[in-house]
PyMOL CGO cylinders between C-alpha atoms (Angstrom):
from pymol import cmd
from pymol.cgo import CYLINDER

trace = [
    CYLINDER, 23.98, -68.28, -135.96, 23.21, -66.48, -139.37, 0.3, 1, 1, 1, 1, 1, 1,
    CYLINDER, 23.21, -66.48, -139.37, 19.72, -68.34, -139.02, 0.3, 1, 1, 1, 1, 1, 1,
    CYLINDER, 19.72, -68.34, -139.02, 18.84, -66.32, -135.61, 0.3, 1, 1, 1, 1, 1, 1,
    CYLINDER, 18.84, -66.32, -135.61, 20.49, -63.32, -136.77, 0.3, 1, 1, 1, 1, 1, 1,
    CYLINDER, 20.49, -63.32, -136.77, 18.16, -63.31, -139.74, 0.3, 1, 1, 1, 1, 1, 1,
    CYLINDER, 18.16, -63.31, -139.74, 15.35, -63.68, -137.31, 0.3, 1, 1, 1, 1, 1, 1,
    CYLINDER, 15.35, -63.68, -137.31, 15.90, -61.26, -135.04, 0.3, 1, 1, 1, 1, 1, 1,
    CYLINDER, 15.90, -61.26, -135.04, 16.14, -58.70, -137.93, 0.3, 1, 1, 1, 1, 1, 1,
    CYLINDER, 16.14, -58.70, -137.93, 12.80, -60.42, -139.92, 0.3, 1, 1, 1, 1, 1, 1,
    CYLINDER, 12.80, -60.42, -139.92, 11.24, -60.44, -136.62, 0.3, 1, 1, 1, 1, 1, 1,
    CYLINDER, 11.24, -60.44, -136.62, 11.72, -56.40, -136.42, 0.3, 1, 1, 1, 1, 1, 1,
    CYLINDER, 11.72, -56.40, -136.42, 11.07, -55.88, -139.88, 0.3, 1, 1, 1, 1, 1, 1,
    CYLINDER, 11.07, -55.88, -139.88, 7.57, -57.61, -139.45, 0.3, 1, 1, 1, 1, 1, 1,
    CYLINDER, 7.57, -57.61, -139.45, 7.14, -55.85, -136.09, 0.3, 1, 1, 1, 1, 1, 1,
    CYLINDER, 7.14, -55.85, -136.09, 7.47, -52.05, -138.07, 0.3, 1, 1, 1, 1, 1, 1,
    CYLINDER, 7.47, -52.05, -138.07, 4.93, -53.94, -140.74, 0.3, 1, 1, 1, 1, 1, 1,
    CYLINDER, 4.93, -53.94, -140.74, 2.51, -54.53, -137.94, 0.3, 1, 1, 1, 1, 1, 1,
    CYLINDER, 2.51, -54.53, -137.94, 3.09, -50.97, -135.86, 0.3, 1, 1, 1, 1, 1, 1,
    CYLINDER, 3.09, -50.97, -135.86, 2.51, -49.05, -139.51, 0.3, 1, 1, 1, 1, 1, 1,
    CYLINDER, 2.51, -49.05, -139.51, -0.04, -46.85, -139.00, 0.3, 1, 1, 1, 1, 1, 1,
    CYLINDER, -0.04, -46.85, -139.00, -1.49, -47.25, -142.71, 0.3, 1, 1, 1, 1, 1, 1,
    CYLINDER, -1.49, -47.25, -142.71, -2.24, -50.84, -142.53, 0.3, 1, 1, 1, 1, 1, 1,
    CYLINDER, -2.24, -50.84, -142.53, -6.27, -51.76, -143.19, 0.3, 1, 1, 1, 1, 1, 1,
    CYLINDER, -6.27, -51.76, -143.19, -8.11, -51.38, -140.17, 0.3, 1, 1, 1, 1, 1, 1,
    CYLINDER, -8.11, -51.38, -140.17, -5.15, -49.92, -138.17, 0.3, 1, 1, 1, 1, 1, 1,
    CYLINDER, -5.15, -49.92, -138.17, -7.18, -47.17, -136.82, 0.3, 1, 1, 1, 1, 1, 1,
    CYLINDER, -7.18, -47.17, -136.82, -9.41, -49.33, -134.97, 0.3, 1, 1, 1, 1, 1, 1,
    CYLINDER, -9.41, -49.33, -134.97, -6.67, -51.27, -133.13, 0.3, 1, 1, 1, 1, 1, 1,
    CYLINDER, -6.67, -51.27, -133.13, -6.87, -54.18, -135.41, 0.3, 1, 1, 1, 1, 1, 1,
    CYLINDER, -6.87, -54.18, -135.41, -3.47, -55.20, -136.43, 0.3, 1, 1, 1, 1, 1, 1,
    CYLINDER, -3.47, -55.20, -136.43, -2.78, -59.12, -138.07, 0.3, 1, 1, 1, 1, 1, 1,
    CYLINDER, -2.78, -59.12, -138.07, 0.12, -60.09, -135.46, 0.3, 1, 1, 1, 1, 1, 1,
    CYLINDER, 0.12, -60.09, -135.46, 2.85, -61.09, -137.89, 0.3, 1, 1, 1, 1, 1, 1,
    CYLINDER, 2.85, -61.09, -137.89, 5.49, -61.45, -135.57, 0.3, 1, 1, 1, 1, 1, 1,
    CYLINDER, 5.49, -61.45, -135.57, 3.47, -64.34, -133.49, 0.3, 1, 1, 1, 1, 1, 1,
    CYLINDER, 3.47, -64.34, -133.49, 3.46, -65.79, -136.83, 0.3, 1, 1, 1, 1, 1, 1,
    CYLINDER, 3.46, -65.79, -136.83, 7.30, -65.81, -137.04, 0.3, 1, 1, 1, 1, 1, 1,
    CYLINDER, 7.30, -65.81, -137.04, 7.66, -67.18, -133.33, 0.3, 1, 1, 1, 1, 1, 1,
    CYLINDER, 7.66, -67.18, -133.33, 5.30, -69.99, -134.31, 0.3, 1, 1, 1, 1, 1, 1,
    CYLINDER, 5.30, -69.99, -134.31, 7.05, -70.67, -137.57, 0.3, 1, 1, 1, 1, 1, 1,
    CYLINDER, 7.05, -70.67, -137.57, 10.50, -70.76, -135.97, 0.3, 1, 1, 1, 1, 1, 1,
    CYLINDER, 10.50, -70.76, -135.97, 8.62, -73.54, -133.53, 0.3, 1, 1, 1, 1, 1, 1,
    CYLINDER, 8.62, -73.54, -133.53, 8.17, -75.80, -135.87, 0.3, 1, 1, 1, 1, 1, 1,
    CYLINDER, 8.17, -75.80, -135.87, 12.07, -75.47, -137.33, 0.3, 1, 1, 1, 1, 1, 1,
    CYLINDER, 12.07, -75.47, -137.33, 13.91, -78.37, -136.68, 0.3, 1, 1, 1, 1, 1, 1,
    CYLINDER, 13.91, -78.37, -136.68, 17.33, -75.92, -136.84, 0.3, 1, 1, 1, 1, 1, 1,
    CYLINDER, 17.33, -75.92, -136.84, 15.96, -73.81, -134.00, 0.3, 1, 1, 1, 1, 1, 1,
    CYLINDER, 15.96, -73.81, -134.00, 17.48, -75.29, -130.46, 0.3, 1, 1, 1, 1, 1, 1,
    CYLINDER, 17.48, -75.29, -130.46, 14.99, -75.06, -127.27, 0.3, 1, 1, 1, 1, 1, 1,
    CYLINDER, 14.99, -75.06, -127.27, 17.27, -72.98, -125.44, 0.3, 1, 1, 1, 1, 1, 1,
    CYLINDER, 17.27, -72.98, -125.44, 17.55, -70.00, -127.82, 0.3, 1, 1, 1, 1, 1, 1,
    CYLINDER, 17.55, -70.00, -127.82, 14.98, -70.23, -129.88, 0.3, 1, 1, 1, 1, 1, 1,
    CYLINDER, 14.98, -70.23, -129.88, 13.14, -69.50, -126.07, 0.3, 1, 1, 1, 1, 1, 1,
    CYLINDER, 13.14, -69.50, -126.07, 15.39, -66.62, -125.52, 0.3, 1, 1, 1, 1, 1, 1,
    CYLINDER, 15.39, -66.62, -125.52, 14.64, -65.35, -129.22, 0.3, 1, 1, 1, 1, 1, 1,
    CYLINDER, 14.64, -65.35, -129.22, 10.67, -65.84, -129.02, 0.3, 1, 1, 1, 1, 1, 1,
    CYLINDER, 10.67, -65.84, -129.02, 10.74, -64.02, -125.61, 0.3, 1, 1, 1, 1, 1, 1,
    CYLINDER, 10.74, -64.02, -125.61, 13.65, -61.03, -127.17, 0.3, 1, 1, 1, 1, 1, 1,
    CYLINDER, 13.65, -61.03, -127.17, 10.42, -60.87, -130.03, 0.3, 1, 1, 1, 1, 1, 1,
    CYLINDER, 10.42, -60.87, -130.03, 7.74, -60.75, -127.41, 0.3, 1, 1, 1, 1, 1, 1,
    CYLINDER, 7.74, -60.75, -127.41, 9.84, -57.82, -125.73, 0.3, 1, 1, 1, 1, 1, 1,
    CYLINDER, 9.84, -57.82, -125.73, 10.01, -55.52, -128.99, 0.3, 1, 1, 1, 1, 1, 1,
    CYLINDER, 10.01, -55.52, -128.99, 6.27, -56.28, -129.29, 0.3, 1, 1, 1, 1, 1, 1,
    CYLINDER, 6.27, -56.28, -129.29, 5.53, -54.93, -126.46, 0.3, 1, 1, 1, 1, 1, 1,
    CYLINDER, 5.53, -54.93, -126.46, 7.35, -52.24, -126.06, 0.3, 1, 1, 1, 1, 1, 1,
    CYLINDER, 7.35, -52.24, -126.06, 5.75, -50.97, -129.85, 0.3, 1, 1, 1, 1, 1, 1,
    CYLINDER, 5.75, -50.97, -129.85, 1.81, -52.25, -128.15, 0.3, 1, 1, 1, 1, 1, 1,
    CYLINDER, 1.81, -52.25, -128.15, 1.95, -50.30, -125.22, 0.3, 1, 1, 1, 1, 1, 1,
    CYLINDER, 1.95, -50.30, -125.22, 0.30, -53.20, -123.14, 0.3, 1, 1, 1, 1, 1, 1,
    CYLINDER, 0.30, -53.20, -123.14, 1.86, -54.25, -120.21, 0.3, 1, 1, 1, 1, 1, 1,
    CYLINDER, 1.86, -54.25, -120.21, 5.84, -54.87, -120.44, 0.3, 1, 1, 1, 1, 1, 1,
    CYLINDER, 5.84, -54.87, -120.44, 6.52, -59.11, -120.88, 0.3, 1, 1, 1, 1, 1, 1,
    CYLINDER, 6.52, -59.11, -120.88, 3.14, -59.71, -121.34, 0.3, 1, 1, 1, 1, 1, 1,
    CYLINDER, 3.14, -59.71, -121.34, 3.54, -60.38, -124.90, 0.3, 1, 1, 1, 1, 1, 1,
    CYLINDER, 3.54, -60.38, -124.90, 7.47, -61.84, -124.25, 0.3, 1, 1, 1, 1, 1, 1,
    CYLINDER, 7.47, -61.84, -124.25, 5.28, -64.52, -121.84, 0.3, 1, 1, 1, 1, 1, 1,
    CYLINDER, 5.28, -64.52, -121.84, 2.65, -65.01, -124.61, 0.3, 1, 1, 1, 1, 1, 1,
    CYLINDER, 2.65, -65.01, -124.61, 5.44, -65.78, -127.49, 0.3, 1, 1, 1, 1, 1, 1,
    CYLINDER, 5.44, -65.78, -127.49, 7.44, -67.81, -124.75, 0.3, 1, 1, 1, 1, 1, 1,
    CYLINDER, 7.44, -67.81, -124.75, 4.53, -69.73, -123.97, 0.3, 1, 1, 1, 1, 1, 1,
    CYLINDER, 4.53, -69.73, -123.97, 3.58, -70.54, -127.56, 0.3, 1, 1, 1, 1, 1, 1,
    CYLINDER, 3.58, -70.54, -127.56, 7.11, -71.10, -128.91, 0.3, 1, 1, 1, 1, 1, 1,
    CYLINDER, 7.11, -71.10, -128.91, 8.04, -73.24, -126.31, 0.3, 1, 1, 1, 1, 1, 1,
    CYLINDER, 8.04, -73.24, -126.31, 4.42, -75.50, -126.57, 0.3, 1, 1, 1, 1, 1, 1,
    CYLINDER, 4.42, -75.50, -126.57, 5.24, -75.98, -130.23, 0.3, 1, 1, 1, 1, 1, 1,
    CYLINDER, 5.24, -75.98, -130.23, 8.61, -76.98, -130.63, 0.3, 1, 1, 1, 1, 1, 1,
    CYLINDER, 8.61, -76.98, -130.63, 7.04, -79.85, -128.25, 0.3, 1, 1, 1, 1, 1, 1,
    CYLINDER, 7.04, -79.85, -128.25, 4.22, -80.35, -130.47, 0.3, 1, 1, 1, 1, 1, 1,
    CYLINDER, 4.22, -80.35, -130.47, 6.79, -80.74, -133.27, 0.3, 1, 1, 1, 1, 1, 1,
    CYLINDER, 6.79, -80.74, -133.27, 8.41, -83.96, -131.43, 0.3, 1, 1, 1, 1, 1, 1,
    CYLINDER, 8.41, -83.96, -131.43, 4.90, -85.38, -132.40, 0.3, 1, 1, 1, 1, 1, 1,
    CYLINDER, 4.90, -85.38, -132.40, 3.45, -83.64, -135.33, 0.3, 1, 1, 1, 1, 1, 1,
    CYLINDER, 3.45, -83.64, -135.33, 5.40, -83.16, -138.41, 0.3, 1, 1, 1, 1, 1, 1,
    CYLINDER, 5.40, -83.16, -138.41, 4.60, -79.63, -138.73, 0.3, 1, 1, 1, 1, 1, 1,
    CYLINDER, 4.60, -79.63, -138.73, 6.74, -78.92, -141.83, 0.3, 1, 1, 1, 1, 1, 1,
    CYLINDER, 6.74, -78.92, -141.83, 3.71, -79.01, -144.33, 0.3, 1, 1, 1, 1, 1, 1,
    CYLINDER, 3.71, -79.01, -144.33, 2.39, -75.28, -144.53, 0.3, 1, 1, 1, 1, 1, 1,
    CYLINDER, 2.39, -75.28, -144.53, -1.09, -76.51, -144.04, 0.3, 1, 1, 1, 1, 1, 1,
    CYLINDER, -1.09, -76.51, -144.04, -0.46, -77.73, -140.85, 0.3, 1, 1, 1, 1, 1, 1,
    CYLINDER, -0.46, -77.73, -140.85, 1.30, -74.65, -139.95, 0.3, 1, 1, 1, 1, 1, 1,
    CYLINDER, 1.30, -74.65, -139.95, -1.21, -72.33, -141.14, 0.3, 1, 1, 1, 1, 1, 1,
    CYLINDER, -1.21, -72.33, -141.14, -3.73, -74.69, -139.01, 0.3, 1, 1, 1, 1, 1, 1,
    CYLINDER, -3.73, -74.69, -139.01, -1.50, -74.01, -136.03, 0.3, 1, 1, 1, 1, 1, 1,
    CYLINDER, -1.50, -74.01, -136.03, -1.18, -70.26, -136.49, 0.3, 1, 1, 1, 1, 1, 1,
    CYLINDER, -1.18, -70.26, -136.49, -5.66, -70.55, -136.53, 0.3, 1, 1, 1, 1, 1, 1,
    CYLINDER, -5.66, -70.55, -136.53, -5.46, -72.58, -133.29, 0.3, 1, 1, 1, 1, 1, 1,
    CYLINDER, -5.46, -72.58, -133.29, -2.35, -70.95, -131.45, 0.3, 1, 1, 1, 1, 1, 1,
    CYLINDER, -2.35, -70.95, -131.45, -4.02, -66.80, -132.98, 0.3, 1, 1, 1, 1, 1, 1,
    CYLINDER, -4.02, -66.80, -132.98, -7.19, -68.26, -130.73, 0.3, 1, 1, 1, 1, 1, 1,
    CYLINDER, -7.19, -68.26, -130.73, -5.44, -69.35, -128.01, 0.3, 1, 1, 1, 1, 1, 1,
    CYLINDER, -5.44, -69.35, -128.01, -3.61, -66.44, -128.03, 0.3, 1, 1, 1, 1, 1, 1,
    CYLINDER, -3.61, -66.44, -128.03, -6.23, -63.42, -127.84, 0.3, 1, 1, 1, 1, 1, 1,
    CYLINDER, -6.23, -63.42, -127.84, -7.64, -66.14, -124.65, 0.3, 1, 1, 1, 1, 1, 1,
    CYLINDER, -7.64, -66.14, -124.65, -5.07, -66.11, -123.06, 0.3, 1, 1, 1, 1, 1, 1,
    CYLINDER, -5.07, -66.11, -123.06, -4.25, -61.99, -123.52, 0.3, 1, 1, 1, 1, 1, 1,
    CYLINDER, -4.25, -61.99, -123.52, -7.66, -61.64, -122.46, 0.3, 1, 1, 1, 1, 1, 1,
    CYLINDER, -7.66, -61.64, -122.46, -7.16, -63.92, -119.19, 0.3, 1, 1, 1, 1, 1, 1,
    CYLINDER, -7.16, -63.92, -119.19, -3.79, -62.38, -118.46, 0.3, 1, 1, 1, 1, 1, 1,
    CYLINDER, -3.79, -62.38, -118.46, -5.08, -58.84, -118.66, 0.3, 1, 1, 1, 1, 1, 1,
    CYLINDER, -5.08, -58.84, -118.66, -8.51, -59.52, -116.81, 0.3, 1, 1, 1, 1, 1, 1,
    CYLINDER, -8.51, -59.52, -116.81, -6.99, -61.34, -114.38, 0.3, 1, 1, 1, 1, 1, 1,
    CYLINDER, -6.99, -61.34, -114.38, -4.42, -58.90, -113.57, 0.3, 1, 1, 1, 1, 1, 1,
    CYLINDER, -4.42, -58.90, -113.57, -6.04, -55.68, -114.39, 0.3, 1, 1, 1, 1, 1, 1,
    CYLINDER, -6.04, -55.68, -114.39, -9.54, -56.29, -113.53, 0.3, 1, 1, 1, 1, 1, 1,
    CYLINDER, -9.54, -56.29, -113.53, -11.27, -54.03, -116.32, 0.3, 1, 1, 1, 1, 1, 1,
    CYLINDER, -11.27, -54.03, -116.32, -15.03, -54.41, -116.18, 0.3, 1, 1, 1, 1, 1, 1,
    CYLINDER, -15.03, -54.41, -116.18, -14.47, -52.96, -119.74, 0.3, 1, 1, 1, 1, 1, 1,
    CYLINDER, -14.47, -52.96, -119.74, -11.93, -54.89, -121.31, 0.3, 1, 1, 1, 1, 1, 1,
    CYLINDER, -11.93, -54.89, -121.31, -14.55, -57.52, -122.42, 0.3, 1, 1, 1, 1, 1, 1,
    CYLINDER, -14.55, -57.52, -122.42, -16.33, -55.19, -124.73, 0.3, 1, 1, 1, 1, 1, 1,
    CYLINDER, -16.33, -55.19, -124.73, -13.01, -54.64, -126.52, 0.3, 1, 1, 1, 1, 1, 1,
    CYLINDER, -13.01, -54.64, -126.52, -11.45, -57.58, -126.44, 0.3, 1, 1, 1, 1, 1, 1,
    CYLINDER, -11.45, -57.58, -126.44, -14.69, -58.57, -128.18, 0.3, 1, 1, 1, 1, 1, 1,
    CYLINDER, -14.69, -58.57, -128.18, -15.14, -56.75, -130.64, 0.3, 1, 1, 1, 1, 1, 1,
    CYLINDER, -15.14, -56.75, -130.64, -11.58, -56.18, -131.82, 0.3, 1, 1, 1, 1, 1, 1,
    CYLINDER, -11.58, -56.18, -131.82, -10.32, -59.77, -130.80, 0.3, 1, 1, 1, 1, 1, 1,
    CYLINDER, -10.32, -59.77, -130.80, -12.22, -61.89, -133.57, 0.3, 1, 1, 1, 1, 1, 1,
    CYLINDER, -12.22, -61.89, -133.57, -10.97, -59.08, -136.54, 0.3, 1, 1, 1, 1, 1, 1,
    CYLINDER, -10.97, -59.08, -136.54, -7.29, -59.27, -135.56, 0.3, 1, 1, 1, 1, 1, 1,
    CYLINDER, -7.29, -59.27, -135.56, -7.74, -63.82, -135.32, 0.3, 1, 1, 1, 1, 1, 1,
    CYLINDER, -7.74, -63.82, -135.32, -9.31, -62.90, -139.23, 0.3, 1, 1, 1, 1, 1, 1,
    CYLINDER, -9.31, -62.90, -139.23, -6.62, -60.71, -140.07, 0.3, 1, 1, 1, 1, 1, 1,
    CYLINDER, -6.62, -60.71, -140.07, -3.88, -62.70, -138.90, 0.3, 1, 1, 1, 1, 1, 1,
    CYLINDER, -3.88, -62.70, -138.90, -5.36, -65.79, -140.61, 0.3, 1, 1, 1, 1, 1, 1,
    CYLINDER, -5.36, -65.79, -140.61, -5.42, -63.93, -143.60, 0.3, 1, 1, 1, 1, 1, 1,
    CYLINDER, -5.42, -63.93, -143.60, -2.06, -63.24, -143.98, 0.3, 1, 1, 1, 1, 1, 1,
    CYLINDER, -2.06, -63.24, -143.98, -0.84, -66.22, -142.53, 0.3, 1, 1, 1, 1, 1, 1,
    CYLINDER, -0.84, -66.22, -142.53, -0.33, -68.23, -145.45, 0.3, 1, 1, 1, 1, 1, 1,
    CYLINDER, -0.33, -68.23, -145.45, 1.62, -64.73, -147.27, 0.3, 1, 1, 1, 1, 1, 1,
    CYLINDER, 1.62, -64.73, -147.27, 3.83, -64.49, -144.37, 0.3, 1, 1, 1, 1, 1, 1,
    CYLINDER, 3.83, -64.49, -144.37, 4.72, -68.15, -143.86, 0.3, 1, 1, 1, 1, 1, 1,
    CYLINDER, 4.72, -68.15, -143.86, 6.05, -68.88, -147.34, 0.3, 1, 1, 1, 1, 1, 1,
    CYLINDER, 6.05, -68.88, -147.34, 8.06, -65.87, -147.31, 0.3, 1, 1, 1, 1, 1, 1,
    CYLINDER, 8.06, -65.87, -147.31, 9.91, -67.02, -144.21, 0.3, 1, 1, 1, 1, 1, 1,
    CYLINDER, 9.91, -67.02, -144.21, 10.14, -70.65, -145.71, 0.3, 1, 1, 1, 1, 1, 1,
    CYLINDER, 10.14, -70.65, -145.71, 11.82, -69.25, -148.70, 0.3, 1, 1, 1, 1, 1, 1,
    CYLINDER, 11.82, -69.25, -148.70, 14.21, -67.10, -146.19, 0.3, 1, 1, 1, 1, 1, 1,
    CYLINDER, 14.21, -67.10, -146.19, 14.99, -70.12, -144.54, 0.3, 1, 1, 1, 1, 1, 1,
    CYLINDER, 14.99, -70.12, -144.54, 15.36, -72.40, -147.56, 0.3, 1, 1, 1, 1, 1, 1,
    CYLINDER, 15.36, -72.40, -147.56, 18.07, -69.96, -149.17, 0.3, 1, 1, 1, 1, 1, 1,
    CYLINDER, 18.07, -69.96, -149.17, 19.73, -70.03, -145.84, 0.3, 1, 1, 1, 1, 1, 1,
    CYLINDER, 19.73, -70.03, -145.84, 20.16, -73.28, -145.34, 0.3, 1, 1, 1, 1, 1, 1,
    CYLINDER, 20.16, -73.28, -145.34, 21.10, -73.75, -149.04, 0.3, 1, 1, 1, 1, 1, 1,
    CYLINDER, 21.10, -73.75, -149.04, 23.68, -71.18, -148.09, 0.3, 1, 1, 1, 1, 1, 1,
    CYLINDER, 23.68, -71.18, -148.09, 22.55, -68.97, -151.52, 0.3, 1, 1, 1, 1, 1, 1,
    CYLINDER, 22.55, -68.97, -151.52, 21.42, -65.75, -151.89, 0.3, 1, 1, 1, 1, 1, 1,
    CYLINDER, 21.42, -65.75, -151.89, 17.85, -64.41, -150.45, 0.3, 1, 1, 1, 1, 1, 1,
    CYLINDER, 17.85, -64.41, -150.45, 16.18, -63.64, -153.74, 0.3, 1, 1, 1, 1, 1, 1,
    CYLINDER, 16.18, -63.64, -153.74, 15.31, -60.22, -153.39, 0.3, 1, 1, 1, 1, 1, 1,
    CYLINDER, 15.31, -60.22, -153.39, 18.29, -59.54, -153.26, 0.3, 1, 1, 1, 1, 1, 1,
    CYLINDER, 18.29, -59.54, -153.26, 19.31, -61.60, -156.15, 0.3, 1, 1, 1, 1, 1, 1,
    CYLINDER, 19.31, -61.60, -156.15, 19.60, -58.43, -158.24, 0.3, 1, 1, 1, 1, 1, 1,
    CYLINDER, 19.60, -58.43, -158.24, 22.34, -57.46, -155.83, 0.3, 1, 1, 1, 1, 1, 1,
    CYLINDER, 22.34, -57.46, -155.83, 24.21, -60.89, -155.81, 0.3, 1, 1, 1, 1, 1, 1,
    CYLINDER, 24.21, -60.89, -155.81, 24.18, -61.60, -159.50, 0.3, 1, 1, 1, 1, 1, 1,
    CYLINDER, 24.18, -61.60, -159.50, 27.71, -63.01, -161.07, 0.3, 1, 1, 1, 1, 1, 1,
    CYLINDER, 27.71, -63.01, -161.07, 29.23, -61.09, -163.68, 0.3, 1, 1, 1, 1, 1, 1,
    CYLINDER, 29.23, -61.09, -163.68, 28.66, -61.78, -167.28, 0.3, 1, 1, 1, 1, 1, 1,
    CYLINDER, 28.66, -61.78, -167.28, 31.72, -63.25, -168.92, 0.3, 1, 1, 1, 1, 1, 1,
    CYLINDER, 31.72, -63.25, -168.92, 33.22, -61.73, -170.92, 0.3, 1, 1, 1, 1, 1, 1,
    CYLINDER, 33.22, -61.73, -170.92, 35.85, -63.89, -172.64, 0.3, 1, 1, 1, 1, 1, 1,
    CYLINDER, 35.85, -63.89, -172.64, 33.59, -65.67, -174.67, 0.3, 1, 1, 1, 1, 1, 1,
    CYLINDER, 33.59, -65.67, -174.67, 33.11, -64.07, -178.68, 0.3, 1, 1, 1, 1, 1, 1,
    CYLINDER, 33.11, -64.07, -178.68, 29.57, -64.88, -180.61, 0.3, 1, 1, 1, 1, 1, 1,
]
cmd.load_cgo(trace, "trace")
């Protein structure tokens, strides 16, 4: 339970990363999309169940886009979708090495701006959206892959203290035992 609490909270805390308005390129619409990262990671988790993990990734895809602006559970579909494909991929693959996971954020960050790009033409119908999705789709894929590697050994670490049950270590400073004080030099 403390495992998808933890998410749910990481999950908004990269979402208000993503929405800052100060990030590089920001002011073009290019954004890296940390919290697909974090849907995909939580995939490959052997502690994540189907069933809520599903509810989580689509909970995730709902905050997204309600902070996007595109159309509302486009994005909960998307993470769905993606979530769901690789916790079946990880009956196969071992996808615990962070190579492999960085390979499937590349693959799944392709896949993903496709299938935006299908979901929106297909629905929508913008002679125009092609242009865009052009030109900004390849610089959010960089992006994205950029930070990939950043992101996911951050939420390994999270999720090795957790299951360690010790204390996050930013917040070590916090957690630290007091000195005794019964010993004499």
């Amino acid at each position: 339970m403390r495992l998808y609490t933890i998410s749910v909270l990481l999950g908004v805390l990269l979402l208000g990363i993503q929405a800052h308005p100060f990030l590089p390129f920001a002011q073009q619409g290019i954004r890296p999309d940390l919290v697909f990262i974090l849907v995909l990671y939580l995939g490959t988790r052997t502690e994540i169940a189907r069933g809520p993990g599903a509810l989580l990734a689509t909970l995730l895809g709902y905050f997204c886009g309600a902070f996007s602006g595109g159309p509302l559970g486009l994005y909960a579909f998307i993470y769905l979708f993606f979530f769901v494909a690789v916790d079946l991929l990880k009956n196969v693959f071992d996808l615990y090495s962070i190579y492999l996971q960085v390979l499937l954020v590349v693959v799944c960050s392709l896949l993903e701006g496709v299938l935006v790009f299908l979901l929106c033409w297909g629905f929508f119908g913008h002679s125009q959206m092609f242009e865009t999705f052009k030109n900004i789709i390849p610089k959010q894929l960089a992006l994205t892959v950029a930070v990939a590697p950043g992101v996911l050994l951050f939420l390994r670490s999270i999720t090795s203290c957790l299951s360690q049950n010790s204390a996050i270590p930013f917040f070590s400073l916090l957690f630290r035992p007091a000195p005794d004080k019964t010993a004499t030099p």
